[in-house]
MARSEMI-566839 format. One line per 10 residues: number of its first residue (from 1); for each residue x, y, z of C-alpha. Coordinates in pm, 1 decimal. Last residue first. Layout:
<pts>
NUM> X,Y,Z; ...
</pts>
This chain:
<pts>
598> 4182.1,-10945.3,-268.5; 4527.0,-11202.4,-198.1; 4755.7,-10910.3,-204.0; 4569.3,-10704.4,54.8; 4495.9,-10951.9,242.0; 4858.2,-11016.4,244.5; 4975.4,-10687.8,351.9; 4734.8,-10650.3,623.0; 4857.6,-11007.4,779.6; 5226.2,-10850.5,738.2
588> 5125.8,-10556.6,866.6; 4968.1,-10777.9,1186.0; 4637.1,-10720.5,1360.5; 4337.1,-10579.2,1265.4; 4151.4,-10609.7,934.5; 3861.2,-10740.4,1175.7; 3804.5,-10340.7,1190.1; 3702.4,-10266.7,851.6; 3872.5,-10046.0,856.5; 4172.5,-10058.9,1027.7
578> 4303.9,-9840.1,1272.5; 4682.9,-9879.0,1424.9; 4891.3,-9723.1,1722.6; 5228.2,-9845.9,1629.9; 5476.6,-9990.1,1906.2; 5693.0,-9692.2,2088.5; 6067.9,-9667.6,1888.0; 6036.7,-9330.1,1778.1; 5616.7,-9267.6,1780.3; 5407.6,-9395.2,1528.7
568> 5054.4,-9395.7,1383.2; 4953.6,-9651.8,1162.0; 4625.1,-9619.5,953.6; 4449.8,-9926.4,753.1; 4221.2,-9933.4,468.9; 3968.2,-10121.1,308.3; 3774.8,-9989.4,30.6; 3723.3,-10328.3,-187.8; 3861.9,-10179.8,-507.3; 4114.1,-9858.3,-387.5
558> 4295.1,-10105.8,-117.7; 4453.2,-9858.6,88.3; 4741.6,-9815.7,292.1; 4744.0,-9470.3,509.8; 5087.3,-9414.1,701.2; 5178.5,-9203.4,1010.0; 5509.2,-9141.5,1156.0; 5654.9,-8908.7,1416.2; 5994.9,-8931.8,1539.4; 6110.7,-8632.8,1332.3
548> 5856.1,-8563.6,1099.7; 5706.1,-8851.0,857.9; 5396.6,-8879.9,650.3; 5346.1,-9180.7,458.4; 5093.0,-9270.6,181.0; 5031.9,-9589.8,58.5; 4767.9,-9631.8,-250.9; 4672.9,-10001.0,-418.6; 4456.1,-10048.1,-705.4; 4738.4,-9944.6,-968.6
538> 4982.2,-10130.3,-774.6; 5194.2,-10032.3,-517.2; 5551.8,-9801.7,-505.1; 5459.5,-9623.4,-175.0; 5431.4,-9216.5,-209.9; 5644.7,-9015.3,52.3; 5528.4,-8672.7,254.4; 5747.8,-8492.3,464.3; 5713.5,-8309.1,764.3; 5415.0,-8117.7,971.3
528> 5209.1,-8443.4,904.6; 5410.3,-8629.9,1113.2; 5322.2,-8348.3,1432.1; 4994.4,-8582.3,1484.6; 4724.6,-8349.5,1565.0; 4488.0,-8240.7,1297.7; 4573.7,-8531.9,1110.0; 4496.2,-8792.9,1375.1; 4161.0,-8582.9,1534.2; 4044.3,-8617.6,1139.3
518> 4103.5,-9008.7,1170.8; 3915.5,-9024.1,1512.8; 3644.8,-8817.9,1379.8; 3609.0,-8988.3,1042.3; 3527.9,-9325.9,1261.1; 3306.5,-9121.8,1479.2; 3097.1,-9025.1,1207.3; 3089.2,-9366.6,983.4; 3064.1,-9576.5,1337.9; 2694.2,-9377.6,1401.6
508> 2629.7,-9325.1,1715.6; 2728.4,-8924.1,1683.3; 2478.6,-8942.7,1376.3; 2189.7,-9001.0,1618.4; 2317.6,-8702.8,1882.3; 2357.2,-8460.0,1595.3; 2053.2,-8552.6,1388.0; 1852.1,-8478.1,1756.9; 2035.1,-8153.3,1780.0; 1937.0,-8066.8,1450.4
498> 2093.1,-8102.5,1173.8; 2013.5,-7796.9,835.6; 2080.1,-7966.8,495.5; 2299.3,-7764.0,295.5; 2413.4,-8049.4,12.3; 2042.2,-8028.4,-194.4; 2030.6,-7619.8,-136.4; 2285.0,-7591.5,-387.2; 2036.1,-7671.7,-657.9; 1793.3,-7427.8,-579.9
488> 1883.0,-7172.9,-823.5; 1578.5,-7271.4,-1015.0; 1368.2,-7306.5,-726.2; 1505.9,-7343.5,-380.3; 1169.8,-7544.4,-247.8; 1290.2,-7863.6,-486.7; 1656.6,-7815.2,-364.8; 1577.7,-7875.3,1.6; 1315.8,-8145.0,-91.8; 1576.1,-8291.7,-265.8
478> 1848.0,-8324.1,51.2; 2095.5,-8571.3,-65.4; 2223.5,-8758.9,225.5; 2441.6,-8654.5,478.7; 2708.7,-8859.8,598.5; 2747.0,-8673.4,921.1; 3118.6,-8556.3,821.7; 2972.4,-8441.6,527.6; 2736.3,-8234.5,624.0; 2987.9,-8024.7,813.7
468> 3198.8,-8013.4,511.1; 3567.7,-8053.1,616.0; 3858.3,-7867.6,456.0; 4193.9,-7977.5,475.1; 4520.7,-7787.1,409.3; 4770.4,-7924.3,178.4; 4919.3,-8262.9,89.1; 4677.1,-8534.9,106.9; 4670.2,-8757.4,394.9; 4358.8,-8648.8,505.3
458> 4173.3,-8572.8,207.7; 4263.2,-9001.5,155.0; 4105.7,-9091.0,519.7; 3786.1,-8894.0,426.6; 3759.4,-9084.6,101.1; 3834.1,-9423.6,278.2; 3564.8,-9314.9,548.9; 3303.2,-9237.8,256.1; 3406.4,-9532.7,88.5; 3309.2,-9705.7,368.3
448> 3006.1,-9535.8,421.9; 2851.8,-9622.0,64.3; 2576.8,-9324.7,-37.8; 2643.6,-9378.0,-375.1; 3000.4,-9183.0,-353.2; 2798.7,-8878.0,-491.1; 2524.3,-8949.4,-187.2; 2854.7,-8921.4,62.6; 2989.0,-8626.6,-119.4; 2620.3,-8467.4,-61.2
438> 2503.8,-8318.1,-422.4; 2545.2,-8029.3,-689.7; 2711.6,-8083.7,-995.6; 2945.4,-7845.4,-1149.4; 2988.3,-7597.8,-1387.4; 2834.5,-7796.2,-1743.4; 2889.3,-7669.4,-2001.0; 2776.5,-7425.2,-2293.9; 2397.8,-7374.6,-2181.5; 2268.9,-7123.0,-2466.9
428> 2178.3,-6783.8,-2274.3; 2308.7,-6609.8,-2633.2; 2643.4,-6427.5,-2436.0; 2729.0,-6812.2,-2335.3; 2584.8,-7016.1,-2058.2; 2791.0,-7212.0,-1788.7; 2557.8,-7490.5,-1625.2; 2517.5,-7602.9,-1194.9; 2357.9,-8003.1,-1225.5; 2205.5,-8215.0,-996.9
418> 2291.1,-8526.2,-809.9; 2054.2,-8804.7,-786.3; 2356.7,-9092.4,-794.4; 2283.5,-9076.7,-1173.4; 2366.1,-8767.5,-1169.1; 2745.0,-8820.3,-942.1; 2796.8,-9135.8,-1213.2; 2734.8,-8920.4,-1480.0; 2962.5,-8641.4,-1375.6; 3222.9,-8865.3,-1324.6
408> 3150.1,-9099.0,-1615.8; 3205.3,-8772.1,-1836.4; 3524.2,-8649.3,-1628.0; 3671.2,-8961.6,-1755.4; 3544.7,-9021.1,-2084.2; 3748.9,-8616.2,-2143.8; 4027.5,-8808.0,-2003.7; 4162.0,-8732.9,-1637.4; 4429.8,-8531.5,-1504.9; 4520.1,-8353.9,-1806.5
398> 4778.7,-8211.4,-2068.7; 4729.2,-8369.8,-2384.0; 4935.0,-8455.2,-2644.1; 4922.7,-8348.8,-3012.3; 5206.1,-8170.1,-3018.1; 5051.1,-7817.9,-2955.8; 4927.3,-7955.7,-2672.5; 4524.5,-8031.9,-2611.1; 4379.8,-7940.6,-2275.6; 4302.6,-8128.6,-1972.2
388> 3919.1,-8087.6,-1799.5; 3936.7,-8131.1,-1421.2; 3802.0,-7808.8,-1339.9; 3507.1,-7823.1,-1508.6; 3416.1,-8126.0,-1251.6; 3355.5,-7910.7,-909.3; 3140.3,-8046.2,-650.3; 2934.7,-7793.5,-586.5; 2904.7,-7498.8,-354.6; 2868.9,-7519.7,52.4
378> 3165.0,-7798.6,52.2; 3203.8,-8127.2,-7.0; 3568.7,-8316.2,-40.7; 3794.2,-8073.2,41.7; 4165.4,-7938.8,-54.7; 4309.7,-7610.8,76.5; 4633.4,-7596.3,-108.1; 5016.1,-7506.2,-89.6; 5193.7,-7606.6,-432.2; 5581.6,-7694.3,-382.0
368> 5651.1,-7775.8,-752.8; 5717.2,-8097.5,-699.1; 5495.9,-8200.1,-436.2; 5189.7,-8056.3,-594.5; 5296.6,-8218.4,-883.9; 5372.6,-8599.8,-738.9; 5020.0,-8573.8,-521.5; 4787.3,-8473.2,-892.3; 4986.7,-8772.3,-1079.8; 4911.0,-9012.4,-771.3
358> 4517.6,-8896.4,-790.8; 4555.9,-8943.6,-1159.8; 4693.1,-9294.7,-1134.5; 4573.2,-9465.9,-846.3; 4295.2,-9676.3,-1000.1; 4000.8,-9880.9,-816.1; 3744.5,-9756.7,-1120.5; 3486.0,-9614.6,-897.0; 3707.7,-9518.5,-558.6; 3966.5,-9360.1,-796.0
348> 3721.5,-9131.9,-1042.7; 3535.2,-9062.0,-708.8; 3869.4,-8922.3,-551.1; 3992.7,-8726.7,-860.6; 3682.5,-8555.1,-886.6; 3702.9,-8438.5,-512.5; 4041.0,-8322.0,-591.0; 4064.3,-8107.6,-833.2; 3935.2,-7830.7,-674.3; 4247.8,-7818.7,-444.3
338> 4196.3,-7435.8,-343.3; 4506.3,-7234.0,-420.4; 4777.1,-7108.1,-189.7; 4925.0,-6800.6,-297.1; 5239.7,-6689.9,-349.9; 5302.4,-6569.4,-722.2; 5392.7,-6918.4,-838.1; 5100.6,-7080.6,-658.2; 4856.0,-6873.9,-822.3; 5007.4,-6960.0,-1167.3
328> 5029.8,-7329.4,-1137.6; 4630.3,-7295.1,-1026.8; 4620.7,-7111.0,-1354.2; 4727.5,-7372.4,-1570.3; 4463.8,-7379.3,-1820.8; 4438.1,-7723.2,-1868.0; 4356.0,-7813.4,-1469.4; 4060.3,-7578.6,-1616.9; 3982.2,-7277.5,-1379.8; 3738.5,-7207.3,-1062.9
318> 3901.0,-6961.5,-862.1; 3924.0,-6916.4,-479.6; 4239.4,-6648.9,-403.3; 4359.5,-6723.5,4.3; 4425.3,-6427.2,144.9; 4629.8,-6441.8,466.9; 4540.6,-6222.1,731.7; 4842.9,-5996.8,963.8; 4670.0,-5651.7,902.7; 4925.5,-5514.5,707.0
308> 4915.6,-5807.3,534.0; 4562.3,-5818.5,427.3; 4643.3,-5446.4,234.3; 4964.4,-5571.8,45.2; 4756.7,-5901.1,-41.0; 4477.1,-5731.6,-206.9; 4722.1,-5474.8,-377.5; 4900.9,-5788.0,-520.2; 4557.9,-5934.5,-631.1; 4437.7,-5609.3,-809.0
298> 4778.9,-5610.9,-1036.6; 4757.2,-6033.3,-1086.4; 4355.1,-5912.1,-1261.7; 4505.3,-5698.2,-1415.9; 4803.8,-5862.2,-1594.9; 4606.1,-6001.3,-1745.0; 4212.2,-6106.4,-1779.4; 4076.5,-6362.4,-1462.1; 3762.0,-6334.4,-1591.1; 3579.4,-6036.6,-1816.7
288> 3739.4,-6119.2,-2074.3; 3929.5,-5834.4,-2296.6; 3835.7,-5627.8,-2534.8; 3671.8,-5375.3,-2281.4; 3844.1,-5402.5,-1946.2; 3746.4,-5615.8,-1629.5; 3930.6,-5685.8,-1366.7; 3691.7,-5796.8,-1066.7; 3561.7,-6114.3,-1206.4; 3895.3,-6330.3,-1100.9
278> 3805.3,-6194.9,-711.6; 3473.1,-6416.1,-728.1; 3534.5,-6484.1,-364.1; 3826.2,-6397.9,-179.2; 3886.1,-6621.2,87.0; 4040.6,-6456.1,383.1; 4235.5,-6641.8,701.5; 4288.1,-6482.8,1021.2; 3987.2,-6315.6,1154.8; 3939.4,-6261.7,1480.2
268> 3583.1,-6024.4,1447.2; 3849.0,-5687.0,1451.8; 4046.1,-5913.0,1167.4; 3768.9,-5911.9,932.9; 3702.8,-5545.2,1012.3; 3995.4,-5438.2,874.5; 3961.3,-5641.4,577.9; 3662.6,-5458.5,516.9; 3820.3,-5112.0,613.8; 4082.6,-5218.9,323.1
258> 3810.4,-5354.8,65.4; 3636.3,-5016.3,107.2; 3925.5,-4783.8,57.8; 3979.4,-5015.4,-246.1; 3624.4,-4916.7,-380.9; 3653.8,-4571.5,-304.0; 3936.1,-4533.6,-536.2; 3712.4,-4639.1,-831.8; 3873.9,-4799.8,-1081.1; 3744.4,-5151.3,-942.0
248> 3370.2,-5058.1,-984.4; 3197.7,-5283.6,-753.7; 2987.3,-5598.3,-926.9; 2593.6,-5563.0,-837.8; 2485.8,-5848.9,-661.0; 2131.2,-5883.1,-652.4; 1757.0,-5799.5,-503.0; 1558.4,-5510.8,-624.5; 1242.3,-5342.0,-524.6; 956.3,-5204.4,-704.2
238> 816.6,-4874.4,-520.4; 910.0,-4642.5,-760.2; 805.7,-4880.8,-1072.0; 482.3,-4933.7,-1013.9; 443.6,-4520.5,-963.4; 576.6,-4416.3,-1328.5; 371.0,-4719.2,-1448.7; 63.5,-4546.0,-1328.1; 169.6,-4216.6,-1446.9; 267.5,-4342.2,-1758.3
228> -40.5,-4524.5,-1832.5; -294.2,-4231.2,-1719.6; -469.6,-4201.6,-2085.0; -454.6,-4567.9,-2078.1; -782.8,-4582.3,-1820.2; -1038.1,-4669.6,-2116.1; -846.6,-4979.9,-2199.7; -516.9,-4988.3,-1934.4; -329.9,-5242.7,-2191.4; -3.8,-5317.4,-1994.6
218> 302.8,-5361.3,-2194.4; 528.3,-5135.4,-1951.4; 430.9,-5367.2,-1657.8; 634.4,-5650.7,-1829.1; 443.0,-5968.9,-1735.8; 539.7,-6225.9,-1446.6; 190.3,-6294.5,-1428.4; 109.3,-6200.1,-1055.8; 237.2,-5830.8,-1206.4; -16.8,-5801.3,-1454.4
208> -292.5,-5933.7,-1248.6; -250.4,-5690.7,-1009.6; -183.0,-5426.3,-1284.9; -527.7,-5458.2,-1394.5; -691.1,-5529.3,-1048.4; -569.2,-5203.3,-918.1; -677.4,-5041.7,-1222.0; -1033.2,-5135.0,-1157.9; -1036.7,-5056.3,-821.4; -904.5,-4715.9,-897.8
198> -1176.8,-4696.1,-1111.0; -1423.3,-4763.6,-854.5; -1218.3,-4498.9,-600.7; -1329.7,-4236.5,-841.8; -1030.5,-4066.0,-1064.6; -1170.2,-3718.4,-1197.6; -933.1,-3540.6,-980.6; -581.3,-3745.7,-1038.7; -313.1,-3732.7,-756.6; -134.5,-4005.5,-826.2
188> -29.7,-4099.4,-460.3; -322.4,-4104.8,-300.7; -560.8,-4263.2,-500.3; -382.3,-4556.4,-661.7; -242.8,-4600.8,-295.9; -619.6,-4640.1,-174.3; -691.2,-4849.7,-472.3; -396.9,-5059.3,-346.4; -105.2,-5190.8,-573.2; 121.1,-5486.9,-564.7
178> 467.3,-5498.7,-501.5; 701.9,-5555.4,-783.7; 1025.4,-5761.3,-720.1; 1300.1,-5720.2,-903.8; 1576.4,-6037.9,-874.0; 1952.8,-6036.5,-980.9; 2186.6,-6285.5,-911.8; 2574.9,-6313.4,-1033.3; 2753.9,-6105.0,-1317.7; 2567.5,-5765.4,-1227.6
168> 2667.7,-5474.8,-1430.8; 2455.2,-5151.7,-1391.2; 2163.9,-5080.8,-1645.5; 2022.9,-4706.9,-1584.7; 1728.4,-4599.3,-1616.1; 1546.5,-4237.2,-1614.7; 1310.0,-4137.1,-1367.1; 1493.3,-3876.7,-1205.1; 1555.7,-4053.2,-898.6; 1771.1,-4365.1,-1132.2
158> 1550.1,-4684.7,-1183.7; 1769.9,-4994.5,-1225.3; 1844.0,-5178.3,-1513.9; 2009.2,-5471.6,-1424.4; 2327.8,-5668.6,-1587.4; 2507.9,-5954.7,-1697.5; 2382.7,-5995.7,-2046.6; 2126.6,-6319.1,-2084.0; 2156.3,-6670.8,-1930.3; 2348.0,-6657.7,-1611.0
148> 2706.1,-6725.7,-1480.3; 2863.8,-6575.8,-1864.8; 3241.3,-6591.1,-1957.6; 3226.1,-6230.9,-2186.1; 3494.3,-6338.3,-2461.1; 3184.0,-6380.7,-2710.0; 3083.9,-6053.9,-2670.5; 3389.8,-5861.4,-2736.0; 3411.1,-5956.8,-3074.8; 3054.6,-5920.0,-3164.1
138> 3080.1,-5568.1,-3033.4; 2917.2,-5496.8,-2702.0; 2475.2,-5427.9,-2685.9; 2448.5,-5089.7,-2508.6; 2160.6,-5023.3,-2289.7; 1823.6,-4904.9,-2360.5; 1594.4,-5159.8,-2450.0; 1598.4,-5092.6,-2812.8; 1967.0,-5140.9,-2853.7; 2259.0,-4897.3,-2807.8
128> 2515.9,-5000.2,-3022.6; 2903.6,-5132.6,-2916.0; 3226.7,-5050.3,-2816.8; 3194.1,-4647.3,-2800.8; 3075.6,-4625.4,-2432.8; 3101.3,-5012.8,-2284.2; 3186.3,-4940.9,-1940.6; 2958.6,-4588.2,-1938.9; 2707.3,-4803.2,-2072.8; 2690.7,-5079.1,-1815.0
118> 2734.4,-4848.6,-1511.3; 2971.8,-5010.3,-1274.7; 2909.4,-4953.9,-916.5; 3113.1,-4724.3,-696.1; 3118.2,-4453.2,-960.8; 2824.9,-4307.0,-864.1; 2914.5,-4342.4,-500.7; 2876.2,-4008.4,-338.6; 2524.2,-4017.3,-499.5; 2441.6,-3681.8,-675.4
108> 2459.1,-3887.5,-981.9; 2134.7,-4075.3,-816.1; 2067.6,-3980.6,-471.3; 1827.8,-4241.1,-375.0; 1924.5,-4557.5,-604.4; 2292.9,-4408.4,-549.6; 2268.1,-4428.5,-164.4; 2098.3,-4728.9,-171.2; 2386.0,-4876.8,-379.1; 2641.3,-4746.6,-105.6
98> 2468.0,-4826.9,217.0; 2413.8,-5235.3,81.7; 2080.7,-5344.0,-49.3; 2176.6,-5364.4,-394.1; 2433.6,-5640.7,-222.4; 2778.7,-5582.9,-287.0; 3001.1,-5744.4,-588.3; 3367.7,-5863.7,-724.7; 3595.5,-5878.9,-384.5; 3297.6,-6120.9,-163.4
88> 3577.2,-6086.5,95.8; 3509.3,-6453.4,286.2; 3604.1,-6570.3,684.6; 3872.4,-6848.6,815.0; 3875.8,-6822.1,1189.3; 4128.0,-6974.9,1431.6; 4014.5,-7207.6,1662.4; 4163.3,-7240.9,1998.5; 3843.7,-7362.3,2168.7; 3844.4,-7014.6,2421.2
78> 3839.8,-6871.6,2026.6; 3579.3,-7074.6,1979.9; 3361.9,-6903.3,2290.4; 3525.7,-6569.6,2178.1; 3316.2,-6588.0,1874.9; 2979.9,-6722.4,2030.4; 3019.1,-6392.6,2274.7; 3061.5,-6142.5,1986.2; 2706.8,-6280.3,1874.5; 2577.4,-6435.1,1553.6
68> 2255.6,-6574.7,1428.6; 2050.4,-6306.7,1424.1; 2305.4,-6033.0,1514.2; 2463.7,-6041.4,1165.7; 2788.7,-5892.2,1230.7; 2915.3,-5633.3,1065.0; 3054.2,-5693.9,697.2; 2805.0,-5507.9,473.7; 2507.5,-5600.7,286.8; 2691.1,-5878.0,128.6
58> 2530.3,-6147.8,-153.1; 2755.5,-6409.6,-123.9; 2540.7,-6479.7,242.9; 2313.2,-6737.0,103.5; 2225.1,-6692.5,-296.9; 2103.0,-6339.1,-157.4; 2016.1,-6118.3,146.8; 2320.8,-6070.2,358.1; 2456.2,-5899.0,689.4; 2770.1,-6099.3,775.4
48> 2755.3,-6438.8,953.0; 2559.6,-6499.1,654.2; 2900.1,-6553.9,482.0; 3039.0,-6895.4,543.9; 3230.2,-6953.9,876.6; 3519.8,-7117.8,806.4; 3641.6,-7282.1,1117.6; 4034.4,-7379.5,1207.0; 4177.6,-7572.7,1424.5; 3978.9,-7894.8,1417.8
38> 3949.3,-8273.8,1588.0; 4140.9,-8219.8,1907.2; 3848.5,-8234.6,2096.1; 3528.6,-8304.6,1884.6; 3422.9,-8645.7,2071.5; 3402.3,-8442.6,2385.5; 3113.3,-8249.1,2326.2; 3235.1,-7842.7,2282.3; 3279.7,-7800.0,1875.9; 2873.0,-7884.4,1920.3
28> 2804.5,-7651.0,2166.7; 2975.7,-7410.9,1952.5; 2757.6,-7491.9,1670.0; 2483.7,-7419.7,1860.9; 2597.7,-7071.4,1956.1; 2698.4,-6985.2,1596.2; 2261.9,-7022.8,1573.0; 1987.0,-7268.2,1451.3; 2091.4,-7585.1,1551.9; 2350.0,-7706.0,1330.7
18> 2381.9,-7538.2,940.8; 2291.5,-7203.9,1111.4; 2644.4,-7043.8,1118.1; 2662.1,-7140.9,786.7; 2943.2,-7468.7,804.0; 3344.3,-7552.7,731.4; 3600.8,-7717.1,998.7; 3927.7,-7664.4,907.0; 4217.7,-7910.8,970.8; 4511.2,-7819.5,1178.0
8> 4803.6,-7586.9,1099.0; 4814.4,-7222.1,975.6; 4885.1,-7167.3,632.3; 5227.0,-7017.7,537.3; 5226.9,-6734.3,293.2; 5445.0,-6782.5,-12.4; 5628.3,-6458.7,-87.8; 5529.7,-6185.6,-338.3
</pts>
């Protein structure tokens, strides 16, 4: 494999409703003149697909969702010059999807029996069937399982013939039973010596039942039990299910299905792919069930083989330990990685007014040539498992930041009213934390000028940059958001839907248009197509300078009081500078020695 170049620019990222309530708004947005020039790229997140779960990541299939998207809004952006960035949910499909319909209907006359991965057929002969009818994995194979959920990864769903069957689902699952009817109670079981008063009756029973959360199958029916199965029989035929049930990667039909889907990614103007959740897709008994080798490097090849022959560029997104390595690994087989490790690394330096790490993280990409998509938000969390080290056989250890680092990090981001994503083991004990969930500006304490210094650092970064549409507003934390979400609600905090009215009022706002003018600089300025050199400053000090042929541009930065300046400049034309704050203007030498007197 070859390193694949990333287009240019800097990449605007939102739900096709996160402004206004359609694509179309969001055009209208990318149209006002104080967006011109300022992105190249858009990542549209997944519910411009049909979805029904955990906010697009759970696919139906990969047309276009008509409620919120139109072929029109697409070749509107593409009249803007911006290049699409779309996801290829690799690891699971919606139960809602054609092909698990088809096997909820058809059962193991389904086309796609094998298209999904039946829990007991994986684990035949590596474990004991347990009392609720699937197969309980060896000891040893349990505790390699990495686990998103409390409990076993899968649902039981209910086959034609009555029978279940328990299918492997890593991410969401919900079941949903519907309530009965007396009239239904009548109709569909069929029972002579059933009056409509005891079908009122029943109806109640399992009413109240069901409105409890309680297993239907433990139902005391008192003078009606005599009729339990056949009552239970028709509760569960008309339950439905919501989740994401992982694809079967042995199955032939599955790959003929990622290559039509990457197809059809390209037919809507696609050009860059992020495959999501792709490091759960190899999975093999005795082994764990996330990013195991050499499988899981096999399935990414044939990925990439298929995306090139239709000109896309896949972009792997994995969260790993900095101590594992991996990210090394992804960019040594050709692929750009996703800079998780930044957004830690940028709090860590704004609240202690140290270079170090983030200088440590620059020098390696750098050195070993690593292409990135870095971000400070985004629709997930912000990342901090990511930034844990590991210890070397020496005794040393190999990290970014200190164990009492990423602690205060995550503190600092809870105590800021952030809230917190957990890893649980094969018990449903929490193990760790994932990541926390909040607005970057509410994680930086809600300060704007560290907000614009943050913003002003992503941009001078090496790699590809990412911009959260909330974000760039300075959006608060949203708990009313997360409150209504539930337990999985937590993302909802950082998704905060603007109006046109939050639009126009953040538009006045010197934080928004001061991060437009220094976005419009990256995404523009040919310096940043060249070479990047590191300033030798103290510890609270960073200076970063890009430089291409005639073109210039340098960020100095005073990591303790936030202020910061940006030159710009042409061959021998004067500078074009921004300093903020502002009455920082004027001289480098007058820069230089506030800088040294503060």
């Amino acid at each position: 494999m070859t390193q694949s170049d990333l287009p240019e620019g800097v990449i605007f990222n939102a739900y096709p409703d996160s402004i206004g309530r359609t694509l179309s708004d969001v055009v209208q947005l990318l149209r006002q003149p104080e967006f011109k020039d300022v992105f190249s790229l858009f990542y549209i997140l997944p519910t411009i697909f049909n979805s029904d779960l955990d906010r697009g990541f759970s696919i139906i299939d990969y047309d276009l969702n008509d409620a919120l998207v139109t072929r029109e809004d697409l070749d509107q952006l593409h009249d803007l010059n911006v290049i699409f960035k779309f996801d290829l949910v690799l690891n699971h499909l919606s139960v809602r999807s054609p092909q698990f319909q088809d096997l909820l209907q058809k059962g193991d006359e389904s086309e796609y029996r094998d298209f999904f991965i039946d829990w007991n057929k994986f684990w035949h002969g590596q474990g004991e069937m347990g009392s609720e009818g699937y197969l309980i994995p060896r000891e040893t194979h349990l505790e390699k399982l990495f686990m998103r959920k409390p409990g076993l990864p899968l649902l039981k769903v209910r086959f034609p013939d009555g029978s279940y069957r328990p299918y492997w689902n890593t991410f969401y699952q919900e079941v949903v039973y519907h309530e009965v009817t007396a009239h239904r109670l009548l109709q569909e079981l069929e029972i002579e010596e059933l009056t409509h008063e005891d079908a009122e009756q029943i109806a109640v029973m399992v009413n109240d039942v069901l409105n409890a959360k309680q297993d239907i199958h433990d139902i005391d029916l008192g003078d009606y039990a005599i009729h339990k199965d056949d009552i239970v029989s028709l509760v569960e035929q008309n339950r439905d299910y919501l989740g994401q049930m992982d694809l079967n990667a042995q199955s032939q039909a599955v790959w003929d299905f990622y290559d039509e889907t990457l197809k059809k990614l390209r037919t809507h103007g696609g050009r860059l792919v992020r495959l999501d959740a792709f490091a759960y897709v190899h999975k093999e008994p005795g082994k764990t069930n996330f990013f195991n080798e050499p499988g899981t490097w096999e399935y990414l090849s044939k990925v990439k083989k298929m995306a090139d022959r239709y000109d896309l560029v896949v972009l792997p997104e994995i969260h790993s330990t900095y101590g594992e390595r991996i990210h090394e690994k992804m960019a040594a087989n050709g692929f750009p990685i996703y800079d998780f490790f930044f957004p830690g690394l940028v709090i860590h330096a704004l609240d202690h007014g140290t270079n170090k790490p983030l200088l440590r993280w620059i020098d390696e990409l750098i050195e070993k040539n690593i292409q990135t998509i870095n971000m400070l938000g985004c629709h997930d969390g912000i990342p901090v498992l990511d930034l844990k080290g590991r210890l070397n056989s020496d005794g040393s250890r190999d990290e970014l930041l200190t164990e009492e680092d990423i602690d205060e990090v995550i503190e600092s981001i809870l105590e800021r009213g952030g809230r917190v994503k957990d890893l649980y083991g094969p018990d449903g004990c929490k193990i760790a934390y994932y990541q926390v969930n909040a607005t970057f500006f509410s994680a930086l304490g809600e300060d704007e000028q560290k907000l614009r210094l943050a913003r002003a650092i992503q941009m001078f970064m090496p790699g590809t940059p990412q911009v959260w549409y909330l974000d760039l507003f300075a959006g608060k934390n949203d708990y009313a958001a997360a409150d209504r979400g539930g337990p999985a609600g937590h993302k909802e905090i950082n998704r905060t839907t603007l109006t046109s009215s939050d639009i126009q009022k953040g538009l006045a706002r010197s934080v928004v248009r001061d991060q437009l003018d220094i976005i419009r600089l990256r995404n523009t300025s040919p310096a940043f197509d060249g070479e990047l050199t590191l300033g030798q400053t103290l510890e609270r000090r960073l200076e970063l300078t890009w430089q291409h042929g005639d073109y210039r541009a340098t960020l100095k930065a005073d990591l303790i009081d936030f202020s910061f300046s940006i030159t710009h400049q042409v061959a021998d034309e004067a500078p074009a500078r921004m300093s903020y704050p502002e009455d920082l203007a004027g001289s480098e030498a007058m820069y230089s020695d506030y800088l040294a007197s503060s």
